[in-house]
N, C-alpha and C positions, 0 to 999 in steps of 0.2 A: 267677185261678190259671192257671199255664200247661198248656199244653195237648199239651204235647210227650209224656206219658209215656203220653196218655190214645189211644194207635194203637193198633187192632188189628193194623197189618199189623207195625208195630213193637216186639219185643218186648226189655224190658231185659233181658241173663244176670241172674242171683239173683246177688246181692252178696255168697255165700259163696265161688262159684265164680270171681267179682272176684279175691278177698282171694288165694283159692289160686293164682290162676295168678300174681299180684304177687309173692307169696312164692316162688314157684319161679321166678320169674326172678331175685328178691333173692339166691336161693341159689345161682343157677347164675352171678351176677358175682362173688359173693362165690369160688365156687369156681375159677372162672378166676383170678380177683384173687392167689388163695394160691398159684395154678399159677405165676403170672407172677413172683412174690415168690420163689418157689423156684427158679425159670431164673436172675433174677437175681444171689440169693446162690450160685448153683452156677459164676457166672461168665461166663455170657450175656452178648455188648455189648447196653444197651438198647436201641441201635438197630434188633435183629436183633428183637426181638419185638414178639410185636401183643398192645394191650392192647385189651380187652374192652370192651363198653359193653352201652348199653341196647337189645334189641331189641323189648324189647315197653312202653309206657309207655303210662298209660291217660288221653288225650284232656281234659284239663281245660278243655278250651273249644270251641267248634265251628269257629272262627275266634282263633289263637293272636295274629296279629298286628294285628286290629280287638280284642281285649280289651286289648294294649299301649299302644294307640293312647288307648283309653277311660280306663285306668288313667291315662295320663300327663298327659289332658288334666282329668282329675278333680283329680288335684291340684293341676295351673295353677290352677283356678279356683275353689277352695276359697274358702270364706269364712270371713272371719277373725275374726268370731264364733260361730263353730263351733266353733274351736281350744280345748284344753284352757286355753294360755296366756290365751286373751281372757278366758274363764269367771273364771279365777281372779282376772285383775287387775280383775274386774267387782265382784266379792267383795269382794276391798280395797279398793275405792274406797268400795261402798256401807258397808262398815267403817269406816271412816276419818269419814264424812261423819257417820256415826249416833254416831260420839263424841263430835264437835265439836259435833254440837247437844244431846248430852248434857250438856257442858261449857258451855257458852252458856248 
């Protein structure tokens, strides 16, 4: 089991106070967004405005561009009886065989 959560010196925020601070930033693009929407139809060139993004987004990796790297090389090397496709044509095949010797 990993061993990451288990720091004293490290302590995770409670996940309520995750959610809240996500949802107030979700609010505060969302409210830039309708600001922006309304310069626009008021007649704004788009070019004169700035639009909003994300300034707080919360860390899905500890390393964003070695879990890219991971991802990409997981699927290179997939095995392809893994695959939903293999399973099934396995299916039909052992199908197929157990009729003919039903038939024989």
């Amino acid at each position: 089991m990993s061993q990451r959560h288990r720091n004293s010196e490290f302590q995770l925020p409670p996940k309520q106070e995750l959610r809240a601070h996500a949802h107030g930033e979700r609010h505060r693009i969302h409210v830039q967004l309708d600001q922006l929407a309304h310069e626009l139809s008021s007649g704004t060139d788009p070019v004169d405005v700035h639009e909003p993004g994300e300034a707080w987004k919360p860390m899905r990796h500890r390393d964003a561009e070695l879990a890219k790297t991971k991802l990409a090389k997981a699927k290179r090397n997939r095995r392809h009886w893994k695959t939903k496709m293999w399973k099934r044509r396995t299916v039909l095949r052992q199908k197929r065989i157990a009729a003919i010797e039903r038939l024989a």
